[in-house]
N, CA, C and O atoms as a Tinker XYZ file with bonds, in Angstrom:
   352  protein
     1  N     41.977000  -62.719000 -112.223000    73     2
     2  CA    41.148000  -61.570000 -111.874000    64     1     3
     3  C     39.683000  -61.980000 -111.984000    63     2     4     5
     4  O     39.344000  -62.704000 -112.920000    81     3
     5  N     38.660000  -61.497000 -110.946000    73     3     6
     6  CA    37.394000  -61.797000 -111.121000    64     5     7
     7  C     36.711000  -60.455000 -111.437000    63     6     8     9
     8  O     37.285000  -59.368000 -111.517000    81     7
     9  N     35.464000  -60.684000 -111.595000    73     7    10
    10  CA    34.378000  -59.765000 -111.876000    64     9    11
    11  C     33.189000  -60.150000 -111.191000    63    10    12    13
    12  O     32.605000  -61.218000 -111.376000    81    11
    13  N     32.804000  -59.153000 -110.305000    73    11    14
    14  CA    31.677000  -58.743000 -110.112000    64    13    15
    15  C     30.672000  -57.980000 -110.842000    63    14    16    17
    16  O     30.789000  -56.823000 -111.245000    81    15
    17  N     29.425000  -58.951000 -110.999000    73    15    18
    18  CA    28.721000  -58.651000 -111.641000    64    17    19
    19  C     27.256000  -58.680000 -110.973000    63    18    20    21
    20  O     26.601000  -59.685000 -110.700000    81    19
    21  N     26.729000  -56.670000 -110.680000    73    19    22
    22  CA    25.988000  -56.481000 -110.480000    64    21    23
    23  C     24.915000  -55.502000 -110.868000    63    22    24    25
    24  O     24.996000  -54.781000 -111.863000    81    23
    25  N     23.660000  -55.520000 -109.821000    73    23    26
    26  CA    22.450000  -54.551000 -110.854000    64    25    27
    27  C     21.995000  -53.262000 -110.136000    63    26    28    29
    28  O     20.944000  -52.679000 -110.403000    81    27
    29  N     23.183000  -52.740000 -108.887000    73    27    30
    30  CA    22.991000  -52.265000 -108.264000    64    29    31
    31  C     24.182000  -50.856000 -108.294000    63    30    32    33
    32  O     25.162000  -51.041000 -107.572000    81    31
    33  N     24.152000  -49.766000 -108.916000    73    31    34
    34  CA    24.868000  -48.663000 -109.008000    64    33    35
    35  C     25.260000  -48.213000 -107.963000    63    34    36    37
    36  O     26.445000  -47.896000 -107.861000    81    35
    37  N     24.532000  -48.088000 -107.085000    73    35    38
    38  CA    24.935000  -47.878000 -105.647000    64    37    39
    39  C     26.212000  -48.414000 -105.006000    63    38    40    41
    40  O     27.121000  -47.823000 -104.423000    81    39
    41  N     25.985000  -49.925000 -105.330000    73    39    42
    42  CA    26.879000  -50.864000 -104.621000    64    41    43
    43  C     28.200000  -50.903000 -105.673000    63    42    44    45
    44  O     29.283000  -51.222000 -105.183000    81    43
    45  N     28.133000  -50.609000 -106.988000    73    43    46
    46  CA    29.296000  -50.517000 -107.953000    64    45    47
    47  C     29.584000  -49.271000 -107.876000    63    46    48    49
    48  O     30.463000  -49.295000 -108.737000    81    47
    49  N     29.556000  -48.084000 -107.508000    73    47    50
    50  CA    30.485000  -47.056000 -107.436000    64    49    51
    51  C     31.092000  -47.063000 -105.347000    63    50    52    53
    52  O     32.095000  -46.478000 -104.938000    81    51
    53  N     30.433000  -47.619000 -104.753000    73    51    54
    54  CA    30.707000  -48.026000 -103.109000    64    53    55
    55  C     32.201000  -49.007000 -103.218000    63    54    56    57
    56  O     33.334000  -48.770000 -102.800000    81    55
    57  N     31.704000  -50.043000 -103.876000    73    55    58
    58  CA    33.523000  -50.819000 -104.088000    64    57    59
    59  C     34.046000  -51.170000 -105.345000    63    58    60    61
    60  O     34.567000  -52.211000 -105.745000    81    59
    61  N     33.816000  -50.153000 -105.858000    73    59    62
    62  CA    34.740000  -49.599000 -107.416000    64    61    63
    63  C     35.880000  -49.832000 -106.167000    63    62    64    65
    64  O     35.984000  -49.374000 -105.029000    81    63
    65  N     36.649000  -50.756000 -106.958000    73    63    66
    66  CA    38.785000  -50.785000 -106.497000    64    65    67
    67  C     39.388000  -49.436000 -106.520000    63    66    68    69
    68  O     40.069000  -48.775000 -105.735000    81    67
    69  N     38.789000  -49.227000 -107.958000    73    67    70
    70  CA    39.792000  -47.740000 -108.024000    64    69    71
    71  C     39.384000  -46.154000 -107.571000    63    70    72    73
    72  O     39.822000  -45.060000 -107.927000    81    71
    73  N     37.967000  -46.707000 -106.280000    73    71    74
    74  CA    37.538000  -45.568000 -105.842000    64    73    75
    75  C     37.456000  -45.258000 -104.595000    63    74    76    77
    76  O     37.085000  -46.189000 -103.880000    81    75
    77  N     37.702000  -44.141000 -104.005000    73    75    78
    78  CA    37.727000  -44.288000 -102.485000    64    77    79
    79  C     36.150000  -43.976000 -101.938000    63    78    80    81
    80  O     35.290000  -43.233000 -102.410000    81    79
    81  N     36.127000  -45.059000 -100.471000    73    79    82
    82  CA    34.695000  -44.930000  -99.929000    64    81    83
    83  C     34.590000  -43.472000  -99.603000    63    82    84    85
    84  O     35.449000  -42.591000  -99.617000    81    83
    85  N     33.359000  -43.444000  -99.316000    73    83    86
    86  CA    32.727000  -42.025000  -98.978000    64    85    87
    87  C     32.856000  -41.759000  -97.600000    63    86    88    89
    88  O     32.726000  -42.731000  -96.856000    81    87
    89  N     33.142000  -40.364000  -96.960000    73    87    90
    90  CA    33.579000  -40.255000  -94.991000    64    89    91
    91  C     32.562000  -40.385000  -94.886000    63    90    92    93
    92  O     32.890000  -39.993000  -93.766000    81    91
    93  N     31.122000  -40.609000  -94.870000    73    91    94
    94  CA    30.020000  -40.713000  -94.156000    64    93    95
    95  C     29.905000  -42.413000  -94.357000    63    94    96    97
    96  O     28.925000  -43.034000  -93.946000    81    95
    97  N     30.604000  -42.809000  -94.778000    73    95    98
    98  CA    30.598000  -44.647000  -94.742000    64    97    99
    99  C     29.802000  -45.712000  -93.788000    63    98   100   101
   100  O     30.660000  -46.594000  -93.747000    81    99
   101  N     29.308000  -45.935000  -93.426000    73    99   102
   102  CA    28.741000  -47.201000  -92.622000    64   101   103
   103  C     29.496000  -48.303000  -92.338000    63   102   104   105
   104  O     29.616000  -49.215000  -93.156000    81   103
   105  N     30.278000  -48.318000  -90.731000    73   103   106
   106  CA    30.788000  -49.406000  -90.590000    64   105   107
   107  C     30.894000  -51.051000  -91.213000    63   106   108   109
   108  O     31.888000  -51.763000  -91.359000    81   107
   109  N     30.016000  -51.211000  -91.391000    73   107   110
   110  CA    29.659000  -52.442000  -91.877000    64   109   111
   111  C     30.206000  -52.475000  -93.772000    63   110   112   113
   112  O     30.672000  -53.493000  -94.283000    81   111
   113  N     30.037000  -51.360000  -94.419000    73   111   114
   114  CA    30.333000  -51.020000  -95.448000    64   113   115
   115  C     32.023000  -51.088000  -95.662000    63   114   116   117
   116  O     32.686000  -51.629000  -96.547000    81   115
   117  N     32.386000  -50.384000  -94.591000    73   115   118
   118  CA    33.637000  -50.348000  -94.760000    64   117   119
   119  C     34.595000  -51.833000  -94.427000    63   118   120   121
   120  O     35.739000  -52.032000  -94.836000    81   119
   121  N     33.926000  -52.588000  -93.743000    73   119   122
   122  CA    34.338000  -54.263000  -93.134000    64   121   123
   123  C     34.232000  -54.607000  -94.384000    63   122   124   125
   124  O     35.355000  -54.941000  -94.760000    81   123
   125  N     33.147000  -54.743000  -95.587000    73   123   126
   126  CA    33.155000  -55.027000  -96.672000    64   125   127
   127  C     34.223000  -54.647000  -97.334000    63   126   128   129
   128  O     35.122000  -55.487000  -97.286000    81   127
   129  N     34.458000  -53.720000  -97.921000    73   127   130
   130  CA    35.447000  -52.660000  -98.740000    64   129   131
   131  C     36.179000  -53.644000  -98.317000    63   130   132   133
   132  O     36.200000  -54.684000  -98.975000    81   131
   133  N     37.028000  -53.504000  -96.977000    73   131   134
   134  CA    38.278000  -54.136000  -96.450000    64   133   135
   135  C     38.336000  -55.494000  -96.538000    63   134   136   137
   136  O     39.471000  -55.811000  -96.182000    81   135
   137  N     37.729000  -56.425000  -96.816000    73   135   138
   138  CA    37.419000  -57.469000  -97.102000    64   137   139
   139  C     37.583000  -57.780000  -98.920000    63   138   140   141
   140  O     38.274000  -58.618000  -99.498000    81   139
   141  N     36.937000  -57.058000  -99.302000    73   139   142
   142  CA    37.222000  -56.930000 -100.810000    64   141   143
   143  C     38.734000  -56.788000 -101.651000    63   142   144   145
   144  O     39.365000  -57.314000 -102.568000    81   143
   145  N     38.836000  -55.512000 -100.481000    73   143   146
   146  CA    40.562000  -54.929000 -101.013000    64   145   147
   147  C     41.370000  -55.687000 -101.051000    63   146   148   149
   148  O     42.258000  -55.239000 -101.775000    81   147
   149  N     41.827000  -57.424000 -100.374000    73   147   150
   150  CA    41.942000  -58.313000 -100.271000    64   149   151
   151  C     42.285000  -58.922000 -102.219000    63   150   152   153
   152  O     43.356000  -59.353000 -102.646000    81   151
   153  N     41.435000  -58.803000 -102.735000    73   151   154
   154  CA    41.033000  -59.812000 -104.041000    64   153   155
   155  C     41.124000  -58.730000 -105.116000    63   154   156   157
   156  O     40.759000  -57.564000 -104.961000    81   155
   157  N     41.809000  -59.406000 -106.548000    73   155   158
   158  CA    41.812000  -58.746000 -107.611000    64   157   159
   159  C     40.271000  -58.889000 -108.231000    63   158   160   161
   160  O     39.703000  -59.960000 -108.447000    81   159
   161  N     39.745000  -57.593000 -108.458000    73   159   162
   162  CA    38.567000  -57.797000 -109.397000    64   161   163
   163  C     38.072000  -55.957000 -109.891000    63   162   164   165
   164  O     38.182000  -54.824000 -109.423000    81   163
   165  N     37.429000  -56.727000 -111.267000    73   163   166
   166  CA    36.555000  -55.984000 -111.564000    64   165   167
   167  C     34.786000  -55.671000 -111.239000    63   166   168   169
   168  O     33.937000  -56.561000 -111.272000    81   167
   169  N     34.622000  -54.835000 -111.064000    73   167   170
   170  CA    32.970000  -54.476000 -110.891000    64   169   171
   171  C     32.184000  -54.019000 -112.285000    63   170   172   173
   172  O     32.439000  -52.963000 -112.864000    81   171
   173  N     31.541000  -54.640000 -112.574000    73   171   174
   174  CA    30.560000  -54.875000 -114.084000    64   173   175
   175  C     29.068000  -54.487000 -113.659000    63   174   176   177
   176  O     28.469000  -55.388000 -113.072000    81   175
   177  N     28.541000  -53.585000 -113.809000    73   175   178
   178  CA    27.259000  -52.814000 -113.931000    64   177   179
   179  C     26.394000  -53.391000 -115.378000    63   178   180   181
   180  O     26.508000  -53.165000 -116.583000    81   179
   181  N     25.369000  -54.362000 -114.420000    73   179   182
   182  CA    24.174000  -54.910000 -115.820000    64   181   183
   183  C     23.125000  -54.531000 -115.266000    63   182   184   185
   184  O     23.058000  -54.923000 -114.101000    81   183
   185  N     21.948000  -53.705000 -115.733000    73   183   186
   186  CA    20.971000  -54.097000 -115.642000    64   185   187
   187  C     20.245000  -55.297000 -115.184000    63   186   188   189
   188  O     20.623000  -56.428000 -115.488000    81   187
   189  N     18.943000  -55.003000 -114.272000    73   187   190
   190  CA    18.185000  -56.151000 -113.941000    64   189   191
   191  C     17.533000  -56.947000 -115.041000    63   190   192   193
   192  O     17.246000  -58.142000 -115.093000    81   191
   193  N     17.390000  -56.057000 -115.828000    73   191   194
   194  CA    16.651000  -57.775000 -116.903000    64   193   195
   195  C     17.569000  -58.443000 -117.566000    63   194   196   197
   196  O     17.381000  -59.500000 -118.169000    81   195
   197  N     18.864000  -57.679000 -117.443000    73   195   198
   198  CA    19.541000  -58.744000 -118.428000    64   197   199
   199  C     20.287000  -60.119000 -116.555000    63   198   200   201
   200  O     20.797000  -61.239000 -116.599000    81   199
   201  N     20.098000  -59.608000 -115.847000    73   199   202
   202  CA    20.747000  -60.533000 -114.551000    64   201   203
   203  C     19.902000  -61.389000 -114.131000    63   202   204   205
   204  O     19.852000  -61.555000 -112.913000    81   203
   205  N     19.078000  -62.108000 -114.928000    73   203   206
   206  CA    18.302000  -63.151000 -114.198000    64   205   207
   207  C     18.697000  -64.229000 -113.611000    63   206   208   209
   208  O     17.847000  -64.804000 -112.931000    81   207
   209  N     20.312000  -64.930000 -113.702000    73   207   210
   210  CA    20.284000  -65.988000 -113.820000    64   209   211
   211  C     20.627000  -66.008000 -112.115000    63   210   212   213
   212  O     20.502000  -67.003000 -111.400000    81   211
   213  N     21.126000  -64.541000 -111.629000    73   211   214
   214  CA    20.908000  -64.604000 -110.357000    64   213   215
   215  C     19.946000  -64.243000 -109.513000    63   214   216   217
   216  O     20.177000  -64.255000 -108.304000    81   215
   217  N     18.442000  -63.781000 -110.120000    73   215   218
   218  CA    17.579000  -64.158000 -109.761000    64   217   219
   219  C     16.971000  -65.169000 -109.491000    63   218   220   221
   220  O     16.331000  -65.205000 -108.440000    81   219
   221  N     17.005000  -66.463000 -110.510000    73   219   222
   222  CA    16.749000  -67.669000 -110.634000    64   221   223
   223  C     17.814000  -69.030000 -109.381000    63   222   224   225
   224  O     17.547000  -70.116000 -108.866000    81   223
   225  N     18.876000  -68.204000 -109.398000    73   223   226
   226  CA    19.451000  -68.907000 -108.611000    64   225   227
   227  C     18.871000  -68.860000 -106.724000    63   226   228   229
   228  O     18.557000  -69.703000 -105.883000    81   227
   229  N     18.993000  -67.249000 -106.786000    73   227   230
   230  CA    18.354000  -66.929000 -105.404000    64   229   231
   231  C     17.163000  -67.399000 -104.855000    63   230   232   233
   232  O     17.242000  -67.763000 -103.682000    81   231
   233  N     15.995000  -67.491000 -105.445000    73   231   234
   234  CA    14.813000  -68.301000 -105.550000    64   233   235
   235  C     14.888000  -69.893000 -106.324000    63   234   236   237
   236  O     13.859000  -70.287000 -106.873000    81   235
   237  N     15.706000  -70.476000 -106.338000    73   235   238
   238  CA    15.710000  -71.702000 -106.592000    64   237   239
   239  C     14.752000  -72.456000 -105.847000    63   238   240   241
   240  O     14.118000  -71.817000 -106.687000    81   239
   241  N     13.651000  -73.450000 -104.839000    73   239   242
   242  CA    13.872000  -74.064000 -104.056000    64   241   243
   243  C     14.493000  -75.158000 -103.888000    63   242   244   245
   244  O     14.826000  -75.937000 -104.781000    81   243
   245  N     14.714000  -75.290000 -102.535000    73   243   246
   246  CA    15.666000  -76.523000 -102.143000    64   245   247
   247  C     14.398000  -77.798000 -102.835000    63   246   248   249
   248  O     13.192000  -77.781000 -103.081000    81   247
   249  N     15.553000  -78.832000 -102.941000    73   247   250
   250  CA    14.525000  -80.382000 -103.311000    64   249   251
   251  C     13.877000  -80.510000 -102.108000    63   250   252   253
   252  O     14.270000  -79.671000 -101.298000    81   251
   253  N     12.936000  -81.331000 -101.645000    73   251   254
   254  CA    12.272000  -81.524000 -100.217000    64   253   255
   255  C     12.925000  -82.799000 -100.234000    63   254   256   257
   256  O     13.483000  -83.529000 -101.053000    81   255
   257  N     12.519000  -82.781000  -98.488000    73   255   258
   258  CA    13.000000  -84.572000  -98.210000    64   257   259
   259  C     12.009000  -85.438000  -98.954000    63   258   260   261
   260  O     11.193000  -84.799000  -99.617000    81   259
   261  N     11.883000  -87.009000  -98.993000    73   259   262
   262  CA    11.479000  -87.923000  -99.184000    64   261   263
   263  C     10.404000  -88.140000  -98.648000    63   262   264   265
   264  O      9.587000  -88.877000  -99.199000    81   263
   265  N     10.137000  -87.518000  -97.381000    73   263   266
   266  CA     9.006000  -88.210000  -96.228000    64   265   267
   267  C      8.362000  -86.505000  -95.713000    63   266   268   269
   268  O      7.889000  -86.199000  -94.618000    81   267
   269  N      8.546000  -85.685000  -96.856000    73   267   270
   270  CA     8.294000  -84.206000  -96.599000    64   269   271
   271  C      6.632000  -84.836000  -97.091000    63   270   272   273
   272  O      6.402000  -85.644000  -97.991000    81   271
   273  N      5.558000  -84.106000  -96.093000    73   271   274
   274  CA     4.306000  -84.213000  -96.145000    64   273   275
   275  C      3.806000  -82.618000  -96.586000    63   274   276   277
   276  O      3.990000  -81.667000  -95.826000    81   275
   277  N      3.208000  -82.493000  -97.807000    73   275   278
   278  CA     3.018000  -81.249000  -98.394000    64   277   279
   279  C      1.812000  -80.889000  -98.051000    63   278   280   281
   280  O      0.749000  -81.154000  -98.613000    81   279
   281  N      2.108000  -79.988000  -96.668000    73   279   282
   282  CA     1.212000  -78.848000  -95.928000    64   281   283
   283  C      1.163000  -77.491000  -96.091000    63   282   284   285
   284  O      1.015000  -76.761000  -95.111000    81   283
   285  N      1.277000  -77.027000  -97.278000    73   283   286
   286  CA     1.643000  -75.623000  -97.438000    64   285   287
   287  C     -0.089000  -74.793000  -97.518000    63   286   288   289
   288  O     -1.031000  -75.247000  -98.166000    81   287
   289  N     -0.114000  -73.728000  -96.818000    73   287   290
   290  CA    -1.445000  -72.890000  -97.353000    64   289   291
   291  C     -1.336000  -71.895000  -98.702000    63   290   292   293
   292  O     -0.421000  -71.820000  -99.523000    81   291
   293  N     -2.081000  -71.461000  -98.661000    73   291   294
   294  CA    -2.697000  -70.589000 -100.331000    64   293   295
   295  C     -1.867000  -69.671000 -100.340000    63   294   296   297
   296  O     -1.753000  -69.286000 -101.504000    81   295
   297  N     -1.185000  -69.076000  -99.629000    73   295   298
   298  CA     0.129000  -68.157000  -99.772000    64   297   299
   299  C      1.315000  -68.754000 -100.159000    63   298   300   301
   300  O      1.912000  -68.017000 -100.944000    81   299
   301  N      2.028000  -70.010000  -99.883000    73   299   302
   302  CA     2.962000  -70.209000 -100.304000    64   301   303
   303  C      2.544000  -70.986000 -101.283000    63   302   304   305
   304  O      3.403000  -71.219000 -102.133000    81   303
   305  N      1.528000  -71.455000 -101.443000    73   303   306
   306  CA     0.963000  -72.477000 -102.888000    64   305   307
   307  C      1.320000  -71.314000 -103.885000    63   306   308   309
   308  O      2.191000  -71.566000 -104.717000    81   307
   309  N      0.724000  -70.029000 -103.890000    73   307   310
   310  CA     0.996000  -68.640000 -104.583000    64   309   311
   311  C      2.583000  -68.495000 -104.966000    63   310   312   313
   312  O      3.053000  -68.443000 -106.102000    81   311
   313  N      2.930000  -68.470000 -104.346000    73   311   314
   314  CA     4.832000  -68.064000 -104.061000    64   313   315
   315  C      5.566000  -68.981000 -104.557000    63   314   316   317
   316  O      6.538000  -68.687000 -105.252000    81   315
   317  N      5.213000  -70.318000 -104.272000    73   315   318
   318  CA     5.851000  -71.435000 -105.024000    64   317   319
   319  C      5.135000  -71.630000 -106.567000    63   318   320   321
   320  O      5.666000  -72.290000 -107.461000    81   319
   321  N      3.933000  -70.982000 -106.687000    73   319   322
   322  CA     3.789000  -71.374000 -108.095000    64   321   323
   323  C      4.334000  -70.148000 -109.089000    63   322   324   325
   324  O      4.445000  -70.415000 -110.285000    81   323
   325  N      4.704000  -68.696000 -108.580000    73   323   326
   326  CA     5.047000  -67.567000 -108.717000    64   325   327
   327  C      6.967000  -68.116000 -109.122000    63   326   328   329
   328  O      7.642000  -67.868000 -110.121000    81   327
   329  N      7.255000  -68.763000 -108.085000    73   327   330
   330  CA     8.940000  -68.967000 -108.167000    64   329   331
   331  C      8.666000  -69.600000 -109.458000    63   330   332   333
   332  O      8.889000  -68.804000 -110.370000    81   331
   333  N      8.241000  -70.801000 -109.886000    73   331   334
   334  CA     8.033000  -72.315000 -110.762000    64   333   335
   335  C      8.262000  -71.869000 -112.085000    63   334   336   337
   336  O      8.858000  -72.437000 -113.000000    81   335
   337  N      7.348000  -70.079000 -112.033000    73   335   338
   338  CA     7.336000  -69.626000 -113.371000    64   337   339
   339  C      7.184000  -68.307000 -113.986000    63   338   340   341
   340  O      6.403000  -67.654000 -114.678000    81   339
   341  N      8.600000  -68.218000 -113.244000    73   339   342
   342  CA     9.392000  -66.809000 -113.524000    64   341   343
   343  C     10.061000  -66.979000 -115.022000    63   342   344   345
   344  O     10.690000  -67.984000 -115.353000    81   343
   345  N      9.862000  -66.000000 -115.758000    73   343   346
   346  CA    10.883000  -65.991000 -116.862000    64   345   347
   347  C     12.280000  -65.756000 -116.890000    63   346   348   349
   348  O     12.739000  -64.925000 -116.105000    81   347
   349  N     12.989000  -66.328000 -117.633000    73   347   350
   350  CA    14.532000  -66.628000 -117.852000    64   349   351
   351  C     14.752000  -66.201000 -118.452000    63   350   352
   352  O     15.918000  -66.241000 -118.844000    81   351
């Protein structure tokens, strides 16, 4: 059995297993659901500060190539020094 573990209430009472979707559903929502219904799991509701590590993962950056020539302007110099040193 797995667990899903998320920071989003919305999305944990939407595919709670043991709950039925809502009739005003959104196609796309429901492709999910049905996709899900598929797999044993639980849905686990954490808070965002305690879920960083999938913050940290999502903003990881990739390594650069070898022969990557570092042209970035003052916005992503910002953003990349913003990612570098996020707290954990």
């Amino acid at each position: 059995k797995s667990s899903l573990i998320l920071d989003n209430r919305a999305i944990c009472a939407i595919f709670h297993p043991e709950k039925s979707l809502p009739v005003m559903t959104a196609s796309r929502i429901l492709r999910y659901a049905q996709f899900l219904s598929s797999f044993d799991y639980t849905i686990i509701h954490q808070k965002s500060e305690k879920h960083t590590n999938a913050d940290y993962l999502s903003r990881n950056p990739l390594p650069l190539p070898v022969n990557y020539v570092n042209c970035i302007d003052e916005s992503q110099a910002l953003q990349q020094f913003i990612i570098n040193y996020i707290s954990i």
